[in-house]
C-alpha positions as CSV (number, residue, x, y, z in Angstrom):
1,X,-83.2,215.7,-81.4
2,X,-83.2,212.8,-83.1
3,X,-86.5,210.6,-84.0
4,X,-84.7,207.4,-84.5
5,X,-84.2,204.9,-81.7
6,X,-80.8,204.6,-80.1
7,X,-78.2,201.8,-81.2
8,X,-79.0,198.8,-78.9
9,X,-75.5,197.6,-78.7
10,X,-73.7,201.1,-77.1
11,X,-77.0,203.0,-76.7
12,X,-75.4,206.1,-78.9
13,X,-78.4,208.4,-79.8
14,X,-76.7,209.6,-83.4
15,X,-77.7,206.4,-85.2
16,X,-79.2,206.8,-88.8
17,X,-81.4,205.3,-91.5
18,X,-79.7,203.3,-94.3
19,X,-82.0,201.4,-96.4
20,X,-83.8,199.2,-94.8
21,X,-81.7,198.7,-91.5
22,X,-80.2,201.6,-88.7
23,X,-76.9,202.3,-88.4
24,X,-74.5,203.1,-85.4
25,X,-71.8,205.5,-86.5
26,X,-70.3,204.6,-82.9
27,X,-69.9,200.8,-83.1
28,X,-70.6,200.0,-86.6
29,X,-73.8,198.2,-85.4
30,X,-76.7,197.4,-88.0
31,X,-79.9,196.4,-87.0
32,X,-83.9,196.6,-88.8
33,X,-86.4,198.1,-87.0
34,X,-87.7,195.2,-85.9
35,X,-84.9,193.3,-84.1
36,X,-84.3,196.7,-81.8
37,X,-87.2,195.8,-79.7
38,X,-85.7,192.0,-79.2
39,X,-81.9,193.0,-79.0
40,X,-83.1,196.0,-75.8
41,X,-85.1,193.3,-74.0
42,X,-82.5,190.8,-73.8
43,X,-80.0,193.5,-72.8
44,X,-82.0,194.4,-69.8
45,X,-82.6,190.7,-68.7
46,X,-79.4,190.0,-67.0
47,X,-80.2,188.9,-63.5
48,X,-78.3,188.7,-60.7
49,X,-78.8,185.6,-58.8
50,X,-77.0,184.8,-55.4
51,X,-75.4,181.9,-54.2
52,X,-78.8,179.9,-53.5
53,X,-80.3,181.2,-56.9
54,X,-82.5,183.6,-55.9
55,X,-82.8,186.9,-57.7
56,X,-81.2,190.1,-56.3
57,X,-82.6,194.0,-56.6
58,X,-81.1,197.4,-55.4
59,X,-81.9,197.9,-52.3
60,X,-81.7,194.7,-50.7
61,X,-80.3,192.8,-47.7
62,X,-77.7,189.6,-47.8
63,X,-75.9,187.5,-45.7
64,X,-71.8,187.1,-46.6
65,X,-72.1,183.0,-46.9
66,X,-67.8,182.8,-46.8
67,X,-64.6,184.6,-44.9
68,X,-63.7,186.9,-47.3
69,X,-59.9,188.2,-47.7
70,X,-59.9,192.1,-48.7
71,X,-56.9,193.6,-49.9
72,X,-55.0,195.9,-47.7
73,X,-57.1,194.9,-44.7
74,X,-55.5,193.6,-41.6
75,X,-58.6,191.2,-41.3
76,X,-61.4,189.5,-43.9
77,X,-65.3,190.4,-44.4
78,X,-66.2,187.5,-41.7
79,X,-69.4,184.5,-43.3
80,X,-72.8,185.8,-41.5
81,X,-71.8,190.0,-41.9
82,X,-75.3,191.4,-43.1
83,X,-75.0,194.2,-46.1
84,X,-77.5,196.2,-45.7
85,X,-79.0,198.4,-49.0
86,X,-77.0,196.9,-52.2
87,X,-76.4,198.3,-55.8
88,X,-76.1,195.6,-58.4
89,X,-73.7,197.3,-60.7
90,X,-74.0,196.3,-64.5
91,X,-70.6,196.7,-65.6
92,X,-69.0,194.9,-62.9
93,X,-65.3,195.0,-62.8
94,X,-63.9,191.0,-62.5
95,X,-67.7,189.5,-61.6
96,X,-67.8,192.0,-59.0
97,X,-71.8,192.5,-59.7
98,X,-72.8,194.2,-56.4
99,X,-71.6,197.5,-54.9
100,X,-72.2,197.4,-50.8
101,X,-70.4,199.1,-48.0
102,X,-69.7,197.1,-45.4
103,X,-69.1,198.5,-41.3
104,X,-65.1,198.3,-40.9
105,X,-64.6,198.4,-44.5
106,X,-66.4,201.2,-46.2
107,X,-67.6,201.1,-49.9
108,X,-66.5,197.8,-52.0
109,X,-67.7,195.2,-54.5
110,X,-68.9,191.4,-53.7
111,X,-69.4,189.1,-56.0
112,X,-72.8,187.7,-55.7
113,X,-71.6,184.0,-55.7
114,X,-70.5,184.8,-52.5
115,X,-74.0,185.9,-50.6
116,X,-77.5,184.9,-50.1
117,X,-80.5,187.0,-49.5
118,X,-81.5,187.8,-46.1
């Protein structure tokens, strides 16, 4: 396996040495030794706040604050509709940060704008 750390851009494990910096073969990415600490801590500090600013975590429960229209439903997720266990989902597609299923409406994404903590 290989003893050198994994490109902090794309996370590729077949990085390599080249003088004095690492090199992705993946994305072309370059960093020294030194800066791979910093650039994999501030990739893992994105938070996901709701709509009063209070951070979220898997597992919690919020509180739909607005009607919202779903597409091909007959009727919207109604403001007050608990979620009950969440997944924040990192690469969310449109802002769509949380994963949830919702009673009625099965499995979806929310964006996190659009419910507090409860």
């Amino acid at each position: 396996m290989n003893e050198y750390p994994p490109c902090p851009k794309c996370a590729s494990e077949y990085t390599y040495p080249s003088d004095n910096l690492f090199v992705c073969p993946e994305c072309f990415h370059e960093w020294s030794a030194e800066t791979a600490a910093v650039e994999t801590v501030e990739s893992t500090d994105a938070k996901v706040l709701d709509a009063n600013g209070k951070e979220l975590a898997d597992g919690d429960t919020v509180v739909i604050t607005k009607d919202l229209p779903v597409k091909g439903a007959p009727k919207s997720i109604k403001a007050g509709t608990k979620v009950k266990n969440i997944r924040l989902a990192s690469d969310g597609h449109d802002g769509h940060n949380i994963n949830c299923k919702i009673d009625g409406f099965g499995s979806m994404g929310i964006k996190s704008e659009f419910v507090r903590k409860g």
